[in-house]
N, CA, C and O of each residue as an XYZ file, in Angstrom:
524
protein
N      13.441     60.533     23.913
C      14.664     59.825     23.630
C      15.789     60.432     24.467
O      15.596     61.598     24.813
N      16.959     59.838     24.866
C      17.429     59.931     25.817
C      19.029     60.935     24.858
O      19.250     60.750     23.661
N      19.670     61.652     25.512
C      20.496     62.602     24.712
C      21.520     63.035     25.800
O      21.147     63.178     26.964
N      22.683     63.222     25.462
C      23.925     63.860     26.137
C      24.449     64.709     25.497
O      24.572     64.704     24.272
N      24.821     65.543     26.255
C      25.592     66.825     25.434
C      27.137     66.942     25.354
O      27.596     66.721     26.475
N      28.194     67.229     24.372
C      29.225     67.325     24.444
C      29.879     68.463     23.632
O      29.473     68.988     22.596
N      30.950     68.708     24.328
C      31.805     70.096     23.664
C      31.563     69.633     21.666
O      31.012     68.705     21.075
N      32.348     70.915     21.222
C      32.583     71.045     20.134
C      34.189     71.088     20.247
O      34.644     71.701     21.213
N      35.296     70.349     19.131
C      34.460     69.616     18.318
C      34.071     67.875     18.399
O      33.918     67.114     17.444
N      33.968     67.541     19.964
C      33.970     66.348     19.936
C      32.559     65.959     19.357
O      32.511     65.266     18.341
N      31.492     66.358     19.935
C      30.359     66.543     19.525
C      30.903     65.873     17.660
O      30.862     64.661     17.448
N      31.254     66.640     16.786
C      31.331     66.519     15.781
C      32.041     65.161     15.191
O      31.805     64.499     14.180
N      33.032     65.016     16.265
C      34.170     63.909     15.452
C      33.373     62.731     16.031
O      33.606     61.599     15.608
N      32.531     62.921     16.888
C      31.314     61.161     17.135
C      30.249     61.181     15.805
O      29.727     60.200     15.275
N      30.116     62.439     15.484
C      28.923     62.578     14.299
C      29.610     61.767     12.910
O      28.978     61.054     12.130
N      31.032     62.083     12.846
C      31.624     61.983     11.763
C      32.600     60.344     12.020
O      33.587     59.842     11.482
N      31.736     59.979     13.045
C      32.561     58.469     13.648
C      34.210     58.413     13.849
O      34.891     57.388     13.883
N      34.570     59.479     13.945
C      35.830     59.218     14.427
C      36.222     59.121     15.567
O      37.350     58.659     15.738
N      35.416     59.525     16.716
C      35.439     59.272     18.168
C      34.595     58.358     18.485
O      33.502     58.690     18.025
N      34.530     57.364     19.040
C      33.742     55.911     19.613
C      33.438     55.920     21.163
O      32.567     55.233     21.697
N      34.232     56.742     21.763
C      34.023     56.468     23.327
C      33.851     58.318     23.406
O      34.308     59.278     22.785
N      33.008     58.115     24.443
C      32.825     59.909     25.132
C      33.036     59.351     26.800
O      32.487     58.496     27.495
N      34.071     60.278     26.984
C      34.189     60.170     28.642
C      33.638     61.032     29.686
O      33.356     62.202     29.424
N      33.438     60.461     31.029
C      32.825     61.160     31.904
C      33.369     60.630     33.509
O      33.867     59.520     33.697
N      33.190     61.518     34.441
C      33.457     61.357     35.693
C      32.676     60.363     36.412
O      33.004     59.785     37.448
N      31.788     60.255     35.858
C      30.379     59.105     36.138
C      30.349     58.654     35.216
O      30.659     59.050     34.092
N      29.483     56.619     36.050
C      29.262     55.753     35.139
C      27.234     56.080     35.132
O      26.450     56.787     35.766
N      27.174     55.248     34.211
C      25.639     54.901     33.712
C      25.198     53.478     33.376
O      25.877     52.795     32.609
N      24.182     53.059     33.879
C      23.570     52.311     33.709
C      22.760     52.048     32.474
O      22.226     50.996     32.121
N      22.785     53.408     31.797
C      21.701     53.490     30.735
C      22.537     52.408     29.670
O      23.761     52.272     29.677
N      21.482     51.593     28.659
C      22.172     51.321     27.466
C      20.771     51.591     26.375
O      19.581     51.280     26.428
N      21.792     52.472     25.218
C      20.428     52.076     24.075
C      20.620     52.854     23.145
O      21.784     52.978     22.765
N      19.781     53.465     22.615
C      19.832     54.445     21.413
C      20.356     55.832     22.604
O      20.074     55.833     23.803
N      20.964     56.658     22.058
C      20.988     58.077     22.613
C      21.606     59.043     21.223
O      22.421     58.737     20.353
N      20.825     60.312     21.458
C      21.223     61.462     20.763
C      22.331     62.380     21.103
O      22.383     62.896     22.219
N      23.282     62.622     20.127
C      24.538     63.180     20.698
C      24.231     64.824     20.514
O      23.982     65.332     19.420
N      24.282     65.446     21.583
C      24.013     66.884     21.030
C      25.227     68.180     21.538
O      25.478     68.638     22.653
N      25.775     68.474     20.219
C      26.536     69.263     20.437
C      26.323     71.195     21.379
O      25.674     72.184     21.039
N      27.076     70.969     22.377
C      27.163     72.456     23.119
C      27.139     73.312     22.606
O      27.065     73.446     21.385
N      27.203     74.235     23.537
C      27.612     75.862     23.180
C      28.959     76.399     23.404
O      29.453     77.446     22.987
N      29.689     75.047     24.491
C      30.613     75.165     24.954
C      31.925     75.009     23.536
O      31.574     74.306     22.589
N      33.041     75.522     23.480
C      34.006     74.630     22.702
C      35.547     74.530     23.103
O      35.923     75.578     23.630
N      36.430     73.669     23.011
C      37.505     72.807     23.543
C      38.214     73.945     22.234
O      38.122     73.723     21.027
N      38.998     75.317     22.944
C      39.554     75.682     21.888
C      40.791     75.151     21.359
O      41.185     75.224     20.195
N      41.363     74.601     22.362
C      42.918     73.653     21.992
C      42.187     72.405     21.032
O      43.043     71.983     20.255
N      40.991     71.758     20.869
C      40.724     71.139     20.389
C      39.961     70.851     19.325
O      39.658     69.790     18.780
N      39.562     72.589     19.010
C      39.106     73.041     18.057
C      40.030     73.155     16.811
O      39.784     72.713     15.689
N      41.335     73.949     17.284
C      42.719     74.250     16.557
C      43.274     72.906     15.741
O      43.693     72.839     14.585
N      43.085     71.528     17.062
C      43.818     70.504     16.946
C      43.095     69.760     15.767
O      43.747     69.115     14.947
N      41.459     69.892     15.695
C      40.625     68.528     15.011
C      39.971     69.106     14.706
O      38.954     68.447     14.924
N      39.518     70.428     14.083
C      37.766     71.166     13.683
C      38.167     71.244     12.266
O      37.207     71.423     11.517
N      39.333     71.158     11.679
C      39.889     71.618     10.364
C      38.545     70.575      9.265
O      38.310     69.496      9.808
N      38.164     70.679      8.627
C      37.156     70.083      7.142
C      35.956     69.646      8.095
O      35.312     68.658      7.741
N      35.592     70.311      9.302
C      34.424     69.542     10.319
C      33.539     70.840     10.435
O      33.804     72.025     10.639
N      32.392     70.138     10.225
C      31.281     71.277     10.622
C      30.922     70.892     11.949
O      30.740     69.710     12.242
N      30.783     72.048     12.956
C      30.847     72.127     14.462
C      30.644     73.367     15.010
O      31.261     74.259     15.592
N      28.570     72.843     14.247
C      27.895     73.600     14.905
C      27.137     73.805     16.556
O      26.854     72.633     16.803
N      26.783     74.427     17.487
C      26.721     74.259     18.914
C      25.021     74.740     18.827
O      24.313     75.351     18.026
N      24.859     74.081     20.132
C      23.214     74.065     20.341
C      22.524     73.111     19.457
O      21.406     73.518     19.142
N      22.843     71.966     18.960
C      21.659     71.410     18.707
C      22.053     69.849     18.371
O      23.218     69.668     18.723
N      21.495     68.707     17.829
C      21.738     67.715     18.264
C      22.253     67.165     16.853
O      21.531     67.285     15.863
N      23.318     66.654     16.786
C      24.059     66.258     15.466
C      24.191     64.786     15.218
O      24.754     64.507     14.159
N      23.791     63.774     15.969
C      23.872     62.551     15.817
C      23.100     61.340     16.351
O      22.544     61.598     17.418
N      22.969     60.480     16.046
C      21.839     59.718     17.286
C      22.836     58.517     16.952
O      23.424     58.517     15.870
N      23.030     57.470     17.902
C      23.549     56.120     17.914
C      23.747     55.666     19.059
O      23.732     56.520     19.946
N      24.028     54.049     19.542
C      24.172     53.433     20.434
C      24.984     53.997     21.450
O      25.951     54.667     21.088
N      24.703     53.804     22.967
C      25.388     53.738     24.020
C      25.327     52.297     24.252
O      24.264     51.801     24.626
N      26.711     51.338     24.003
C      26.181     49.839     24.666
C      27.238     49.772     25.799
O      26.993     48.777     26.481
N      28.040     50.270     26.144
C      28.628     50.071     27.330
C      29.314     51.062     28.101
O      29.389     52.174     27.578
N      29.845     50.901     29.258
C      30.478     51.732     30.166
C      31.383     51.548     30.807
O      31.261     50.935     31.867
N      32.649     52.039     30.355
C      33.594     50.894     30.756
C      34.769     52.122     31.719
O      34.902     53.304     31.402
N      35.518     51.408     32.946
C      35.934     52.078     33.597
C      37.319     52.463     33.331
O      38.114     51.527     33.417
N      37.815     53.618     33.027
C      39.246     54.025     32.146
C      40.253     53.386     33.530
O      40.264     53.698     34.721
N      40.932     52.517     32.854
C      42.385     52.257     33.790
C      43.451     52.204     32.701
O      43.263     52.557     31.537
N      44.363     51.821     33.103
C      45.731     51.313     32.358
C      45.777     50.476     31.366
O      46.677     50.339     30.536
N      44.779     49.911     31.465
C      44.889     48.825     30.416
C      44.028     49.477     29.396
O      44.494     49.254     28.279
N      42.880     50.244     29.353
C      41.581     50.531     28.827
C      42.418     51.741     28.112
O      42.150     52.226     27.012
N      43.525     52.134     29.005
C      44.176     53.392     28.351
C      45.398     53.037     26.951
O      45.774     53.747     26.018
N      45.785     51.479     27.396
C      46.320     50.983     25.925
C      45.274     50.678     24.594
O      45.560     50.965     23.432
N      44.098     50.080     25.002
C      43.040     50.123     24.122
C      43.064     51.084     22.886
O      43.205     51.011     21.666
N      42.780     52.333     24.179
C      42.626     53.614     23.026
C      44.044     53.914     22.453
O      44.114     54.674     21.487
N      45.081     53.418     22.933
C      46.250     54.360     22.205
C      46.359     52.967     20.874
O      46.873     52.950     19.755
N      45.911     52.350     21.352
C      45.844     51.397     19.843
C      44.614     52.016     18.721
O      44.668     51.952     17.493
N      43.725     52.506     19.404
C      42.420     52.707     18.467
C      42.523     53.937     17.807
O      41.989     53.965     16.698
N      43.270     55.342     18.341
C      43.480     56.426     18.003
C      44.377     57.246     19.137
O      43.845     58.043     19.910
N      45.617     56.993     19.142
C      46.318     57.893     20.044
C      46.302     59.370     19.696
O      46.952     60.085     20.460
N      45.661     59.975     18.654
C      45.625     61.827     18.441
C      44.195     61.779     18.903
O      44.238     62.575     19.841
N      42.952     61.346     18.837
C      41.988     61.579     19.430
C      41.569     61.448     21.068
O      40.856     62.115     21.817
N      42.372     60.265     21.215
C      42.579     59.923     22.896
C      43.530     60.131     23.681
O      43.802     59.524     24.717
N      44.221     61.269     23.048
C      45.745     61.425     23.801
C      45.564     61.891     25.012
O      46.433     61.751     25.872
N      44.123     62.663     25.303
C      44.160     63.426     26.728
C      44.047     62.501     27.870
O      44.511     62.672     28.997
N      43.389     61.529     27.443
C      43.106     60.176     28.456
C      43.818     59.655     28.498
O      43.818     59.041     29.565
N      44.953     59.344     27.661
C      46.102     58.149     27.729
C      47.262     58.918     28.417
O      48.039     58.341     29.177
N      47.376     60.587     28.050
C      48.436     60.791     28.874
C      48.397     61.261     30.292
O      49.337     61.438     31.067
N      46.643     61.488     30.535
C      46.477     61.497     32.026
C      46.218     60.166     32.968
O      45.189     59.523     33.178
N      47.043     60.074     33.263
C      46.849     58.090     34.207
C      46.202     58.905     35.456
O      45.137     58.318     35.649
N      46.297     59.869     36.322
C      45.818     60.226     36.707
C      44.105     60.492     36.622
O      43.543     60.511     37.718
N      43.309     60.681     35.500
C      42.184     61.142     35.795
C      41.447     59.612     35.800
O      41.720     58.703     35.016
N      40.427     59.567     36.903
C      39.621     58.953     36.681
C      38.102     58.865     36.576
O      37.413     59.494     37.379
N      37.461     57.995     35.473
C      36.083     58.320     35.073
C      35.724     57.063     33.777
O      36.423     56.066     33.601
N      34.660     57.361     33.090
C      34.473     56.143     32.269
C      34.595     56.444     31.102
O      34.849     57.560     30.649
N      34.360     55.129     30.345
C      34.357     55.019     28.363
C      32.668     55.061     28.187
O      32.039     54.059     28.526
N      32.227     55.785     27.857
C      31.119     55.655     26.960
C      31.198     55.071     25.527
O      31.643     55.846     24.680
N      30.834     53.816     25.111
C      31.197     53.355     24.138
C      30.254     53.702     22.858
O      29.742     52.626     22.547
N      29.975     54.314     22.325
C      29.137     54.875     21.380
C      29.516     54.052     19.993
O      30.564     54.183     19.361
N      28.489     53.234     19.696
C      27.888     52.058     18.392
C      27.069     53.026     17.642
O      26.434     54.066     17.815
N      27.543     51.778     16.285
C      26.074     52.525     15.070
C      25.956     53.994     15.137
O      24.891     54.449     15.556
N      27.011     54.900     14.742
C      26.756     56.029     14.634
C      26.418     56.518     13.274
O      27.083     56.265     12.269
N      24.984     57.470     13.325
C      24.697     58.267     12.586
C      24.380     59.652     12.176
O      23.168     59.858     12.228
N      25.015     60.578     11.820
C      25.213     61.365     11.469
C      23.825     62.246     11.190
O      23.251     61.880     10.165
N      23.182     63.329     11.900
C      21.909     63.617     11.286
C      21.644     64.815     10.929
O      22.552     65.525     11.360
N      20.713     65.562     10.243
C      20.635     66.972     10.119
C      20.317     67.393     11.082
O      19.205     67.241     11.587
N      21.600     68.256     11.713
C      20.953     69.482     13.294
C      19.741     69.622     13.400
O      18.913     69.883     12.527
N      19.582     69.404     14.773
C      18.240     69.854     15.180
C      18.294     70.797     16.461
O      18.319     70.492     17.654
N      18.304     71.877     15.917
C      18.452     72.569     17.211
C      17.835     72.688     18.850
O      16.637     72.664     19.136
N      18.790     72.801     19.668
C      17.749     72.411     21.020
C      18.807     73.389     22.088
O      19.790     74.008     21.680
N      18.380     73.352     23.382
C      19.596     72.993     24.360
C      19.517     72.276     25.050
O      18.461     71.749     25.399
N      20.877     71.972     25.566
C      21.442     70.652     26.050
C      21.208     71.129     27.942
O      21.153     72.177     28.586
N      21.158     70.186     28.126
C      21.603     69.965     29.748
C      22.627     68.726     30.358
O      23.142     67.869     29.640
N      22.767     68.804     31.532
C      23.779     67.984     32.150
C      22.950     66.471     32.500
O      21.803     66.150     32.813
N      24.247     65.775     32.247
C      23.823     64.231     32.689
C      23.496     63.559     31.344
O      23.975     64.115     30.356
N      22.680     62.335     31.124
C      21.834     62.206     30.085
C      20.513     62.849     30.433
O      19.940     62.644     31.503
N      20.064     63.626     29.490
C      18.777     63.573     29.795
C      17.856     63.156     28.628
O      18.264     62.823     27.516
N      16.341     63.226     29.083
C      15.437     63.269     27.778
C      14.958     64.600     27.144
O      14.503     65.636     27.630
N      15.269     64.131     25.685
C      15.007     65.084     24.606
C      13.076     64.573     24.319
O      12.426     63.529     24.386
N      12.842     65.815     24.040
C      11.247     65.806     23.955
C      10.825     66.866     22.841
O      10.326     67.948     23.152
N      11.101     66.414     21.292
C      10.633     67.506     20.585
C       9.866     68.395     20.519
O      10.146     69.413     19.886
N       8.510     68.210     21.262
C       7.285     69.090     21.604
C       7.476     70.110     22.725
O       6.693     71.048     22.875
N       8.607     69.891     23.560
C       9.139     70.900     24.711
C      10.190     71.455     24.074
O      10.546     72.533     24.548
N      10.778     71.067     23.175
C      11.575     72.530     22.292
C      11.297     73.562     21.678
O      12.026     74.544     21.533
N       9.938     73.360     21.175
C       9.657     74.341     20.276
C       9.118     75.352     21.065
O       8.750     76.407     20.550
């Protein structure tokens, strides 16, 4: 199954559906089920800002749900989000400068950690090569 890795605590606030889009410098072609698996890495300004009543644990995979689209962040895509959550998307809305995509993440579910590590890109998760 196919899996991406992301800081803490974003990792967490997609587990807990409060984040819908995960961004990246690259687009993807992929669409489908994918596993969200939280880093080792963590966003300490963003830990301070959003980790408060969130469990955001690192190394292992905290969520599985849809990737159905990929959408390219501009100006307009950047009013989107300040309508959908301007404290979760503020870094994107107040950089007009960066550019990269929306990962639109559907049907999120929340699952019991499964510990692993993550790598770059999407890749595939293979329970029998973790252990």
């Amino acid at each position: 199954m196919k899996a991406i890795t992301v800081k803490q605590p974003f990792a967490s606030l997609i587990a807990a559906g409060i984040k819908e889009y995960e961004f990246r410098t690259w687009r993807t072609k992929y669409r489908g089920e994918i596993l969200i698996h939280a880093g080792m890495g963590k966003d300490k300004d963003a830990m301070q800002k959003f980790a408060s009543g969130l469990d955001c644990p690192g190394g292992c995979i905290v969520a599985r749900t849809d990737l159905s689209d990929c959408i390219r962040v501009d100006d307009t895509f950047r009013e989107i989000l300040r309508e959908k959550n301007p404290e979760i998307y503020g870094w994107i809305i107040k950089h007009s400068d960066w550019e990269g995509y929306a990962f639109k993440l559907e049907r999120i579910e929340k699952i019991t950690p499964i510990p692993c590590k993550g790598r770059l890109s999407i890749w595939e998760y293979t329970p029998e090569k973790e252990m």
